[in-house]
TORVEX-391629 format. One record per atom (N, C-alpha, C): chain; atom name; z negated, x, y. Coordinates in steps of 0.2 Angstrom, whole numbers, plus 5000, padded with zeros to 4 digits. Layout:
! TORVEX-391629
{node "A" "CA" {Z X Y}}
...
***
This chain:
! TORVEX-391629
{node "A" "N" {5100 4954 5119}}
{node "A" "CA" {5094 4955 5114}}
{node "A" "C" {5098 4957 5107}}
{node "A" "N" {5095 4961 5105}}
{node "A" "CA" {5097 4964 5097}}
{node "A" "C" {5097 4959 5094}}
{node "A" "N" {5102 4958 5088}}
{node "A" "CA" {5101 4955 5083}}
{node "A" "C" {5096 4956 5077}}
{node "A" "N" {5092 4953 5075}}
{node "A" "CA" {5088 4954 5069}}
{node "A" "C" {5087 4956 5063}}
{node "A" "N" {5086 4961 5062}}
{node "A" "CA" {5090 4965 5053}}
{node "A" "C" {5085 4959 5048}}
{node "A" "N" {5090 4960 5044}}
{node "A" "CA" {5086 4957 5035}}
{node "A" "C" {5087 4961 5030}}
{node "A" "N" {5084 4960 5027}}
{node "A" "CA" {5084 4961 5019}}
{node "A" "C" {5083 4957 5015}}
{node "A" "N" {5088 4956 5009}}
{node "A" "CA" {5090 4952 5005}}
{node "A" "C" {5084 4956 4999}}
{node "A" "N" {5079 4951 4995}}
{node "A" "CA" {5079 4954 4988}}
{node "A" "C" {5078 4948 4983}}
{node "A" "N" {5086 4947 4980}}
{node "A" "CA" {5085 4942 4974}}
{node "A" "C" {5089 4946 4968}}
{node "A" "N" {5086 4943 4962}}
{node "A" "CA" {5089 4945 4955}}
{node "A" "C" {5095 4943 4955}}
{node "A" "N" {5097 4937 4957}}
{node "A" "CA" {5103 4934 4955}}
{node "A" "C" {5109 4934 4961}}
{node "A" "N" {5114 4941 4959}}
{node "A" "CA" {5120 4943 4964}}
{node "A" "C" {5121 4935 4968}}
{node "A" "N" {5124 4932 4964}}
{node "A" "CA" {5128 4924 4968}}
{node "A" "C" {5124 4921 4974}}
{node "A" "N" {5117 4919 4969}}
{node "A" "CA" {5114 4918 4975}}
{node "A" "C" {5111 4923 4983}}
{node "A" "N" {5112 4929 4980}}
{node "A" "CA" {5112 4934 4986}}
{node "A" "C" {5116 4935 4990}}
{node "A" "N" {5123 4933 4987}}
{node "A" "CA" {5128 4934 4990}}
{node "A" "C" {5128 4927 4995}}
{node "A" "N" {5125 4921 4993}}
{node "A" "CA" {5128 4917 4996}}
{node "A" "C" {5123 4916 5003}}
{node "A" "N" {5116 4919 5002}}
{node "A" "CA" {5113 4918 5006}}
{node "A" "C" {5113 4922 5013}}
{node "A" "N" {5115 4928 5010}}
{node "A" "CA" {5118 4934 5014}}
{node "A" "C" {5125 4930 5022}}
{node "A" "N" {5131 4930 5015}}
{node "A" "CA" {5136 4924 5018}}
{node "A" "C" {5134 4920 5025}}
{node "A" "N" {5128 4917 5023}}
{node "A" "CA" {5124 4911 5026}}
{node "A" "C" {5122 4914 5032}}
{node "A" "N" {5118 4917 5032}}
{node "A" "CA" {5113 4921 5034}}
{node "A" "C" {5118 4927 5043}}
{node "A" "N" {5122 4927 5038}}
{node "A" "CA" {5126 4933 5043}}
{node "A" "C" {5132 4927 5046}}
{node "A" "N" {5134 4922 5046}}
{node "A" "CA" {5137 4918 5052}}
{node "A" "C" {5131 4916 5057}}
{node "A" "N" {5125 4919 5057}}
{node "A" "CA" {5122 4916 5062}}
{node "A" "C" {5122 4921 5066}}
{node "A" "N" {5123 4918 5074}}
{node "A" "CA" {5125 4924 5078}}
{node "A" "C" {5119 4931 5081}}
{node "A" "N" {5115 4930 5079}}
{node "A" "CA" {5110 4933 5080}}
{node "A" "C" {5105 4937 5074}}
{node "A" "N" {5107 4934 5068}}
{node "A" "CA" {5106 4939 5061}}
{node "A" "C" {5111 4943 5057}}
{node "A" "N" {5107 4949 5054}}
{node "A" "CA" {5111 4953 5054}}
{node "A" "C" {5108 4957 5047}}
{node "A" "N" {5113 4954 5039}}
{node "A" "CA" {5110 4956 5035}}
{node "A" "C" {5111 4965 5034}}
{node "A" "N" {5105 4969 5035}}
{node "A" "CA" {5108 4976 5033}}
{node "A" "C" {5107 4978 5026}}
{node "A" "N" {5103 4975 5022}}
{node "A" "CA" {5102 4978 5015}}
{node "A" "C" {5100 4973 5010}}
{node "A" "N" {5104 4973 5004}}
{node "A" "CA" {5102 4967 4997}}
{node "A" "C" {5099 4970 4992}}
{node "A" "N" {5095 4969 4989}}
{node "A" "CA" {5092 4973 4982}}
{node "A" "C" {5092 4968 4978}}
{node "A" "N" {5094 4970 4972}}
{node "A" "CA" {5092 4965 4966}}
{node "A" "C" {5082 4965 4960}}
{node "A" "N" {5079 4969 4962}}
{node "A" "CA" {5074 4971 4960}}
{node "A" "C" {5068 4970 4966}}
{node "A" "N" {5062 4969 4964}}
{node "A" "CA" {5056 4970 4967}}
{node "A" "C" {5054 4977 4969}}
{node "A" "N" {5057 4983 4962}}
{node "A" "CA" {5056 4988 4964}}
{node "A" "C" {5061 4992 4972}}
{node "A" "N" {5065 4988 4971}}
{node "A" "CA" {5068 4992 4975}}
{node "A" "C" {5067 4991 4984}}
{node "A" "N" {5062 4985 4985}}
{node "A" "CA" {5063 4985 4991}}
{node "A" "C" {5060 4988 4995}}
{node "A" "N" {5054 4991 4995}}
{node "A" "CA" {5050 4998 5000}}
{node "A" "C" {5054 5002 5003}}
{node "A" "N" {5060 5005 4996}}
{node "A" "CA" {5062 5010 4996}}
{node "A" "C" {5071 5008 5002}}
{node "A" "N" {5074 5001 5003}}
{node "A" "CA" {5076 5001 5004}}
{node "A" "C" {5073 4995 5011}}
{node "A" "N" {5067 4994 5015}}
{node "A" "CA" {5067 4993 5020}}
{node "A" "C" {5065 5001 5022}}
{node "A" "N" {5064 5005 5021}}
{node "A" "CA" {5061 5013 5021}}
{node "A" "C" {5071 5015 5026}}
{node "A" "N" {5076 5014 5023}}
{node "A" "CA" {5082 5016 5023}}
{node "A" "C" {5084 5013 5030}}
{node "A" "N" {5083 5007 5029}}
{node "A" "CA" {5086 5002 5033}}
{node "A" "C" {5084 5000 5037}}
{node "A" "N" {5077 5000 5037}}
{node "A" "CA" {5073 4997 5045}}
{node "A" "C" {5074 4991 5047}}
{node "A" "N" {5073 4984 5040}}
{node "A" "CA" {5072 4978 5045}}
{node "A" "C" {5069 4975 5048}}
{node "A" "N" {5069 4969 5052}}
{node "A" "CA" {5063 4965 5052}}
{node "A" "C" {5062 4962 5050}}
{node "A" "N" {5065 4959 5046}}
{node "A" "CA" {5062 4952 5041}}
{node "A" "C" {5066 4957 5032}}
{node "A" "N" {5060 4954 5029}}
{node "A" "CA" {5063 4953 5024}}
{node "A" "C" {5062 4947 5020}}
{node "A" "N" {5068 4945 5017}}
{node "A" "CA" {5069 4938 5013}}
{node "A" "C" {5067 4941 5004}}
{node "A" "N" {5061 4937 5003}}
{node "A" "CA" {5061 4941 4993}}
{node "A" "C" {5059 4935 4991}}
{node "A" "N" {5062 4934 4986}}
{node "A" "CA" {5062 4929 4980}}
{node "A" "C" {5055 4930 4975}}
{node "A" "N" {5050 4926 4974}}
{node "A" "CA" {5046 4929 4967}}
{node "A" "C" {5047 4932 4962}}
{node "A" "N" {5052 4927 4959}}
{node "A" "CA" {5053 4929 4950}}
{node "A" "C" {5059 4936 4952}}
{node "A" "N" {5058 4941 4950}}
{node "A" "CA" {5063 4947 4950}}
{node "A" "C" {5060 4950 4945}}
{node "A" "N" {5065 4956 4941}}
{node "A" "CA" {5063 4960 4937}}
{node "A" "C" {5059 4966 4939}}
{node "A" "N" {5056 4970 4936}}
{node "A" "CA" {5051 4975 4939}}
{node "A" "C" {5044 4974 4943}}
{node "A" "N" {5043 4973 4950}}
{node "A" "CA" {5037 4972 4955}}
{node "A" "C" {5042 4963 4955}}
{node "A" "N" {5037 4960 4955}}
{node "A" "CA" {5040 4952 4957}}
{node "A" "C" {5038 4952 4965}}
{node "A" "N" {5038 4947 4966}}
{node "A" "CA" {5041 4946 4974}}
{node "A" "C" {5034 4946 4979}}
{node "A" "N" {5030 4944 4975}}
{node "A" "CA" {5021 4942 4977}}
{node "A" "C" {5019 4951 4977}}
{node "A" "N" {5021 4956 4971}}
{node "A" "CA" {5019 4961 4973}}
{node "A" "C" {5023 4966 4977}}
{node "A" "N" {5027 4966 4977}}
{node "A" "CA" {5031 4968 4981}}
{node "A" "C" {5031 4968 4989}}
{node "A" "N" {5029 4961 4993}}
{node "A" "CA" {5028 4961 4997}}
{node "A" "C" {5021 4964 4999}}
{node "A" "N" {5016 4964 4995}}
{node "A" "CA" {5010 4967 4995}}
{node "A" "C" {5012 4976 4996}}
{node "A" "N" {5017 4979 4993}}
{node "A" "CA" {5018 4985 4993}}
{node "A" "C" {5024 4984 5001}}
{node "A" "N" {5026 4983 5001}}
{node "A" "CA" {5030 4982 5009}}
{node "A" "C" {5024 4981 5014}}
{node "A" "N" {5020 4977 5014}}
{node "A" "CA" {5014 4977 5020}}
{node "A" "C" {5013 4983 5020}}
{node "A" "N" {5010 4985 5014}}
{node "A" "CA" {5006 4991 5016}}
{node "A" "C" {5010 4997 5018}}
{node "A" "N" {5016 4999 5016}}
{node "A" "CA" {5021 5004 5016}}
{node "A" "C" {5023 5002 5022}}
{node "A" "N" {5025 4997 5026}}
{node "A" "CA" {5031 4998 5032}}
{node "A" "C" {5025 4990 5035}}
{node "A" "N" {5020 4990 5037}}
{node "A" "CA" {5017 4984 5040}}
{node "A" "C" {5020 4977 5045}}
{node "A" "N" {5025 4982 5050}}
{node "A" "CA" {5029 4979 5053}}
{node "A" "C" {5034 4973 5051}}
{node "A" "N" {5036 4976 5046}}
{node "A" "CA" {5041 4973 5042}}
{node "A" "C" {5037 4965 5042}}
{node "A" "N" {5043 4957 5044}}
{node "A" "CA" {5039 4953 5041}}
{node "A" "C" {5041 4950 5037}}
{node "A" "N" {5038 4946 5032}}
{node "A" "CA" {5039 4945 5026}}
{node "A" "C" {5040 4936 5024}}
{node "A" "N" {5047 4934 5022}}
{node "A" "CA" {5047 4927 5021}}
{node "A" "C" {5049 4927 5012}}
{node "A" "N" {5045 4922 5009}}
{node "A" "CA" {5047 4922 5003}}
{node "A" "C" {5051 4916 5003}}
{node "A" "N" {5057 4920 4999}}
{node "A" "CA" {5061 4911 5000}}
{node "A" "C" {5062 4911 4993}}
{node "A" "N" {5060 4906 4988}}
{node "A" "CA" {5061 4905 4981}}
{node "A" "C" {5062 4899 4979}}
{node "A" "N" {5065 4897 4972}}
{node "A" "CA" {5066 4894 4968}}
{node "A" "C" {5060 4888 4964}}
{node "A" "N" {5052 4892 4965}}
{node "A" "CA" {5048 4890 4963}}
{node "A" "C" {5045 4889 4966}}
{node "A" "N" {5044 4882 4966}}
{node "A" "CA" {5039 4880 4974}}
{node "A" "C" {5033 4878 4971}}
{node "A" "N" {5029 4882 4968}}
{node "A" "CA" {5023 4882 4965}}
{node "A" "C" {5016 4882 4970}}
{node "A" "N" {5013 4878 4971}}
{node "A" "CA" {5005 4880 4974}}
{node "A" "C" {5001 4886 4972}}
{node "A" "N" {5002 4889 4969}}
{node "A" "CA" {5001 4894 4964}}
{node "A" "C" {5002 4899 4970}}
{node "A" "N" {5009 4902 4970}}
{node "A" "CA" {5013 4907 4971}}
{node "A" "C" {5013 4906 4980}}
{node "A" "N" {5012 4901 4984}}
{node "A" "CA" {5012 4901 4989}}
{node "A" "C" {5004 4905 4992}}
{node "A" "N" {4999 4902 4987}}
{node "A" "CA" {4993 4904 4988}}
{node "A" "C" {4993 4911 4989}}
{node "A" "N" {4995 4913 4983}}
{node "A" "CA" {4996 4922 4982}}
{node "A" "C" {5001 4926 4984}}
{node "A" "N" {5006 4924 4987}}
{node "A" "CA" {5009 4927 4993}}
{node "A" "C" {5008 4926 4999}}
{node "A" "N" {5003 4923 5001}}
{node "A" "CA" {5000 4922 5009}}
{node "A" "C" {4994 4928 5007}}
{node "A" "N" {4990 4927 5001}}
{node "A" "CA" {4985 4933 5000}}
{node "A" "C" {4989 4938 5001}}
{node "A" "N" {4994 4940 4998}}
{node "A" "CA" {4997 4949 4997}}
{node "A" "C" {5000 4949 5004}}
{node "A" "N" {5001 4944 5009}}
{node "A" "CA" {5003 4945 5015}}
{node "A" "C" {5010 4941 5019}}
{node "A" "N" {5010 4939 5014}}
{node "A" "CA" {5016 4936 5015}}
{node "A" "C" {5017 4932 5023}}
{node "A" "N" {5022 4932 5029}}
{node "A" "CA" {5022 4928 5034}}
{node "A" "C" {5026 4919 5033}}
{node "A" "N" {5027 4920 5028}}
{node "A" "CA" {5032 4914 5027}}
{node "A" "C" {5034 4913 5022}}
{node "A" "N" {5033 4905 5020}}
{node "A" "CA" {5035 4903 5011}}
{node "A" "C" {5041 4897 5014}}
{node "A" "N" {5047 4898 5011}}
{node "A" "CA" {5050 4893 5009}}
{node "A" "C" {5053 4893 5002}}
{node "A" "N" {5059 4886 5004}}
{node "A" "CA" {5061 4883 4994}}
{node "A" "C" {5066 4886 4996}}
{node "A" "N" {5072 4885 4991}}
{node "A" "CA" {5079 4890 4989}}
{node "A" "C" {5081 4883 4995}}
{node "A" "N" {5080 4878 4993}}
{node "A" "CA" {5086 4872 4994}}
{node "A" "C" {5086 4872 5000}}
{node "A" "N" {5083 4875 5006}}
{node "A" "CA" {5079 4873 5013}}
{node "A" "C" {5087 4873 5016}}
{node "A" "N" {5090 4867 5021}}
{node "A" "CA" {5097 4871 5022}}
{node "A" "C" {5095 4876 5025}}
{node "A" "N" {5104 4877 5028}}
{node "A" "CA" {5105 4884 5031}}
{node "A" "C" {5101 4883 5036}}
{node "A" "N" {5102 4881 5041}}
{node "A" "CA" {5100 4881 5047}}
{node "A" "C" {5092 4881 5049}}
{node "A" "N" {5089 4877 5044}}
{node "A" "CA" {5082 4878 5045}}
{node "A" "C" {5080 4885 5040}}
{node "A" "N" {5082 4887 5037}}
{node "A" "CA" {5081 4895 5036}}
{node "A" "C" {5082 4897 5042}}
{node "A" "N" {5088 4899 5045}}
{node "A" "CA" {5087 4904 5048}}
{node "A" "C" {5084 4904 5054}}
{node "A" "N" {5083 4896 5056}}
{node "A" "CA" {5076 4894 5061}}
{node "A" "C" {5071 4897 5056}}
{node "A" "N" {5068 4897 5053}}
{node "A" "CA" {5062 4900 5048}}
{node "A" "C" {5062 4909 5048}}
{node "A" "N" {5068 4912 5049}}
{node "A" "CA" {5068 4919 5049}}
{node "A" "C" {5066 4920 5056}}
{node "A" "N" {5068 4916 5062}}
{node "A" "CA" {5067 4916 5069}}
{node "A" "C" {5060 4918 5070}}
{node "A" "N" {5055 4909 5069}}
{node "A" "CA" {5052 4911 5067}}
{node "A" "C" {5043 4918 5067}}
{node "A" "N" {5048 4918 5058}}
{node "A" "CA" {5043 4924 5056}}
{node "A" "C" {5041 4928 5062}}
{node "A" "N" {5048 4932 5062}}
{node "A" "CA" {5050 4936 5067}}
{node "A" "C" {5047 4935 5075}}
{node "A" "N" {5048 4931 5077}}
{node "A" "CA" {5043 4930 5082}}
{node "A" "C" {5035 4930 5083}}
{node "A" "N" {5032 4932 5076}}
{node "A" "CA" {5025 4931 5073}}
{node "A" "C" {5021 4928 5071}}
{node "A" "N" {5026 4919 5071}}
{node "A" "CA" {5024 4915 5066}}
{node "A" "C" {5023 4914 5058}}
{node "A" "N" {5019 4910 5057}}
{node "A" "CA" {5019 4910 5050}}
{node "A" "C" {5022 4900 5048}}
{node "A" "N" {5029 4904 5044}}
{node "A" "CA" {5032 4896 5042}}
{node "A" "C" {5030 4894 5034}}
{node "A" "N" {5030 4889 5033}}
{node "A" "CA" {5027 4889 5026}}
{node "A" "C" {5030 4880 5025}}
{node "A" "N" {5033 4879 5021}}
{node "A" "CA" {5036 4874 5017}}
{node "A" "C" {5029 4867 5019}}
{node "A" "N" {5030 4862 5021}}
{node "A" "CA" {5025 4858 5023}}
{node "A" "C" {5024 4854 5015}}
{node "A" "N" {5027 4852 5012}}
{node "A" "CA" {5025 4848 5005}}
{node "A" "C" {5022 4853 5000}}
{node "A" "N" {5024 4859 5001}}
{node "A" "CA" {5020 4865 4995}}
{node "A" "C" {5013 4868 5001}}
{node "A" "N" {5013 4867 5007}}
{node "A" "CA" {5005 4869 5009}}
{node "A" "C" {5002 4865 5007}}
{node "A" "N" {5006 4857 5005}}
{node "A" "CA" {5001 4850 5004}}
{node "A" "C" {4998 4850 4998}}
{node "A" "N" {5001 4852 4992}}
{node "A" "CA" {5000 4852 4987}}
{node "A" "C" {4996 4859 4983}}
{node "A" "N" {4998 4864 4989}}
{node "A" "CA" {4993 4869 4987}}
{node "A" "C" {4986 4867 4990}}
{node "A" "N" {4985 4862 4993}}
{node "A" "CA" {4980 4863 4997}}
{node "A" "C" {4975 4856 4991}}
{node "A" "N" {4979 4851 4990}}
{node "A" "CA" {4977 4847 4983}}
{node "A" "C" {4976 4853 4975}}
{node "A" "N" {4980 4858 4974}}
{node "A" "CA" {4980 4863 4968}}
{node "A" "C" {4974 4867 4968}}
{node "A" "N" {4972 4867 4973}}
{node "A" "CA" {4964 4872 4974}}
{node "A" "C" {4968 4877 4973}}
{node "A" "N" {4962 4882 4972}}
{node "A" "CA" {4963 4892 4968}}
{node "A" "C" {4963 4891 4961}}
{node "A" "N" {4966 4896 4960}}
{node "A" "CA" {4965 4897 4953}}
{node "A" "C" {4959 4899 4949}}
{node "A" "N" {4956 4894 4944}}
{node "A" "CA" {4950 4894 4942}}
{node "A" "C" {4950 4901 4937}}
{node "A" "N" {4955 4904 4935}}
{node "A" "CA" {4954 4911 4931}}
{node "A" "C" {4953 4916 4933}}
{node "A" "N" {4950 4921 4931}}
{node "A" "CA" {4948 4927 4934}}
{node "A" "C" {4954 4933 4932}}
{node "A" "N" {4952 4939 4937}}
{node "A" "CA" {4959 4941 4936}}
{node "A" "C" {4959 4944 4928}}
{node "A" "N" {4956 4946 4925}}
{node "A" "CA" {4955 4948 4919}}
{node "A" "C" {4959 4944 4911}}
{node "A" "N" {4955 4936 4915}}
{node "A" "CA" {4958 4930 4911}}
{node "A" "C" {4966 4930 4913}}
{node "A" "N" {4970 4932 4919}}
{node "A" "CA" {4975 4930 4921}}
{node "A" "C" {4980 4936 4918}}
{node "A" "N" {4979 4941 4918}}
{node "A" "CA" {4981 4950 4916}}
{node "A" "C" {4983 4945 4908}}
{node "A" "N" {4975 4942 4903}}
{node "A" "CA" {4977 4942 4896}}
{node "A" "C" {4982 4936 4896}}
{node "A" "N" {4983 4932 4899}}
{node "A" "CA" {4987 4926 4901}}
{node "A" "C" {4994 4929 4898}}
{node "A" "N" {4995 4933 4904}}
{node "A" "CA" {5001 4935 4904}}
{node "A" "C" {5005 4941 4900}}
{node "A" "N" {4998 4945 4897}}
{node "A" "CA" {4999 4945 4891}}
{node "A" "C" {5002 4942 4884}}
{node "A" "N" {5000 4937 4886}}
{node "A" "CA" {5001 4932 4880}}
{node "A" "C" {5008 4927 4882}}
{node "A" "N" {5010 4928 4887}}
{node "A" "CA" {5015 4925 4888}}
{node "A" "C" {5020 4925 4883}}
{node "A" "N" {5024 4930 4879}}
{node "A" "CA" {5027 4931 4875}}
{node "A" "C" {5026 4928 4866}}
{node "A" "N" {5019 4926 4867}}
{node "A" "CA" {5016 4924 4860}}
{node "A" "C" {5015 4931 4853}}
{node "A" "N" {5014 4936 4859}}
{node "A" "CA" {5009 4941 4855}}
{node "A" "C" {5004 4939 4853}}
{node "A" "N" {5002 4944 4849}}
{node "A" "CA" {4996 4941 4845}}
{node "A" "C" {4990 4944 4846}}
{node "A" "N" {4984 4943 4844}}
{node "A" "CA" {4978 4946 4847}}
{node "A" "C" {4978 4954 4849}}
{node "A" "N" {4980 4957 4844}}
{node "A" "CA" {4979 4963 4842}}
{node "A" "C" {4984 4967 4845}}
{node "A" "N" {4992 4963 4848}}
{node "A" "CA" {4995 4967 4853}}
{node "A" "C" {4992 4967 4860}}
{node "A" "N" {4989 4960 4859}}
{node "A" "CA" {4986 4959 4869}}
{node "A" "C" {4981 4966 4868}}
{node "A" "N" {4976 4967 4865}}
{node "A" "CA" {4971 4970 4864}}
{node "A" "C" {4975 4978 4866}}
{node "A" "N" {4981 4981 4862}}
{node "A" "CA" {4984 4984 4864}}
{node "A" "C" {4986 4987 4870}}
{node "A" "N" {4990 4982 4873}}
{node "A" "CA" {4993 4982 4879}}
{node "A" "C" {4989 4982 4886}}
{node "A" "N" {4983 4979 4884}}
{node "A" "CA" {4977 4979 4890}}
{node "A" "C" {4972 4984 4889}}
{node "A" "N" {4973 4988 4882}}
{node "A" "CA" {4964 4993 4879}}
{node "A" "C" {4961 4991 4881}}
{node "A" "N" {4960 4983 4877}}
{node "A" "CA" {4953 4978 4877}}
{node "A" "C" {4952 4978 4868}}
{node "A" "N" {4946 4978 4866}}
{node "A" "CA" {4945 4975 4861}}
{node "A" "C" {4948 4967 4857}}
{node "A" "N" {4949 4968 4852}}
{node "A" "CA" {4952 4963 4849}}
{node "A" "C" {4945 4955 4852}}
{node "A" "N" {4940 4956 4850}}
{node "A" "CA" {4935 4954 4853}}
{node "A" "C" {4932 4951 4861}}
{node "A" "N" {4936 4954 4866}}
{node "A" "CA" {4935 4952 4871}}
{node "A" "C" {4941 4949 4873}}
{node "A" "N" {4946 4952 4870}}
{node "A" "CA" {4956 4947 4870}}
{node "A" "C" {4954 4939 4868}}
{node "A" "N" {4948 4939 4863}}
{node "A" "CA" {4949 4930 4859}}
{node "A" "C" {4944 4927 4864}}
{node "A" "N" {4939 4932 4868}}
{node "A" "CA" {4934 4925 4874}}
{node "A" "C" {4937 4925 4879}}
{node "A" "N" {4944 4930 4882}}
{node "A" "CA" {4947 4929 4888}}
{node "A" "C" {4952 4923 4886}}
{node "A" "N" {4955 4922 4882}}
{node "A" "CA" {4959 4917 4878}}
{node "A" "C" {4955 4912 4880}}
{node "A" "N" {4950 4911 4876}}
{node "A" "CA" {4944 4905 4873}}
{node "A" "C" {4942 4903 4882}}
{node "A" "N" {4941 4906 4885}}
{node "A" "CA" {4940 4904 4893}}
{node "A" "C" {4944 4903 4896}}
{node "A" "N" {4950 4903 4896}}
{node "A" "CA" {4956 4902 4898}}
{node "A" "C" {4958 4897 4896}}
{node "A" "N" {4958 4894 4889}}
{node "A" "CA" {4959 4888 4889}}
{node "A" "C" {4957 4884 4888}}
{node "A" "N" {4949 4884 4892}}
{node "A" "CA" {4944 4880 4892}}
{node "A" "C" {4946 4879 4901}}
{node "A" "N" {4946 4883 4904}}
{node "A" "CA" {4946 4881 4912}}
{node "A" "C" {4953 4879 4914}}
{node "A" "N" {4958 4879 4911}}
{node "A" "CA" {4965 4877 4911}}
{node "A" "C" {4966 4868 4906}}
{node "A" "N" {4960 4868 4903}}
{node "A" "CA" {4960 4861 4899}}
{node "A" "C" {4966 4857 4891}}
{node "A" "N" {4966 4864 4891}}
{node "A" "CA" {4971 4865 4885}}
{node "A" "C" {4969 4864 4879}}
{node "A" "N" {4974 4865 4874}}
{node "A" "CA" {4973 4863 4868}}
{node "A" "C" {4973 4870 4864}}
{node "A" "N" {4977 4874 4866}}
{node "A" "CA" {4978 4882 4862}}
{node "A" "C" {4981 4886 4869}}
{node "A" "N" {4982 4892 4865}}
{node "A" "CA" {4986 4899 4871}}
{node "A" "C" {4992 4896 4873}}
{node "A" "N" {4995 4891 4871}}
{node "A" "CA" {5001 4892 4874}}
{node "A" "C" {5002 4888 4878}}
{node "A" "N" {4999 4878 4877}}
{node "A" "CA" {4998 4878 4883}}
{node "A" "C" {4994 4880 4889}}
{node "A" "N" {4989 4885 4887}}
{node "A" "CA" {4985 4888 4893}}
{node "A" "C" {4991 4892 4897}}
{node "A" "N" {4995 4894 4895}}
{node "A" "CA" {5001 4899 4896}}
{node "A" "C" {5004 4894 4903}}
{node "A" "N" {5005 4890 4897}}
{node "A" "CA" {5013 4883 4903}}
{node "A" "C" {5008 4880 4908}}
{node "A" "N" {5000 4877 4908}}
{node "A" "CA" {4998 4877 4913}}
{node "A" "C" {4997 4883 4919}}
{node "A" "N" {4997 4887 4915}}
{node "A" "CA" {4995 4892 4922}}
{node "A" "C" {5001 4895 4926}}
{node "A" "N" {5006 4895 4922}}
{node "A" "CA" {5012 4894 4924}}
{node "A" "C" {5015 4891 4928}}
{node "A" "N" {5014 4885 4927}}
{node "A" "CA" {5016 4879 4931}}
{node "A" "C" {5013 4878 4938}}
{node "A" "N" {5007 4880 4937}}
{node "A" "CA" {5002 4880 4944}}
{node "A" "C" {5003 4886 4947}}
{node "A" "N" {5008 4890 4946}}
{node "A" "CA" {5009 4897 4949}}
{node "A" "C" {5004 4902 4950}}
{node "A" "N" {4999 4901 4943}}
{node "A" "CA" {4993 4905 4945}}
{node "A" "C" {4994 4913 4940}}
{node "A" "N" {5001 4913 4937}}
{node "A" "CA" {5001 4918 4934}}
{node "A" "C" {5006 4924 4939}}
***
């Protein structure tokens, strides 16, 4: 039986490097491609032809949740295991929507990852048992995408008139998506509405 390709895609070399390491003493995986970006993964499952691909969320450019949604759609076959750092309810929710076939945490050991990559690959779907639990207590995210876009906006602690900018929304509709936002987030101002939405992986 072939060995089963991967694709590595994390931000952080060390940790790429380590999981790679990991990954390629098992006698039956076989890492062909690492990217450091979201952007680049299409293009390099495109090259390389895996079957699983491993993408971390937080990356620069496409994060992990979009990315996989461009890998579905681009290369279908391909399956998709998010293995990240954040083990948010949030981000579980929204990478099973954009398609994702498996969620795990960074700390998972080796061994049960690479049972996890088996798994996918076989057409199951793995997913982290204490973060299904807790997404399943977090509900959905009570914002809409509009409210979530000006969210994220504001991340930075731009001001009305930059968000308005950055979206071509009026200064006027920027201060009731705010005003909505953190009212259904239970906040005090933007910036808490920010760290709660964050928190709950719904940005």
């Amino acid at each position: 039986m072939s060995d089963i390709r991967l694709l590595l895609a994390d931000d952080q070399a060390l940790v790429r490097g380590a999981l790679a390491a990991l990954l390629d003493l098992e006698p039956d995986l076989t890492v062909v491609a690492e990217v450091g970006s979201g952007d680049e993964v299409v293009a390099a499952a495109t090259a390389h032809a895996p079957d699983v691909a491993l993408l971390d969320v937080e990356m620069p450019g496409m994060d992990g949740i979009e990315a996989t949604r461009a890998l579905k759609h681009a290369l279908p076959r391909v399956r998709v295991l998010i293995v990240t750092t954040f083990g948010r309810p949030g981000f579980l929710r929204r990478a099973l929507q954009a398609g994702a076939d498996g969620f795990v945490v960074k700390d998972t050991p080796a061994r049960q990852l690479a049972d996890a990559v088996r798994r996918v690959h076989a057409g199951l779907r793995v997913v982290d048992p204490v973060l299904a639990a807790d997404s399943l207590i977090a509900g959905d995210s009570p914002l809409t995408v509009r409210e979530t876009e000006v969210l994220q906006a504001a991340r930075d602690g731009a001001t009305v008139a930059t968000i308005a900018r950055r979206l071509s929304l009026s200064e006027g509709t920027i201060r009731n998506h705010l005003s909505a936002a953190i009212g259904k987030t239970g906040s005090a101002n933007r910036a808490e509405a920010v760290r709660t939405a964050d928190t709950n992986g719904w940005l």
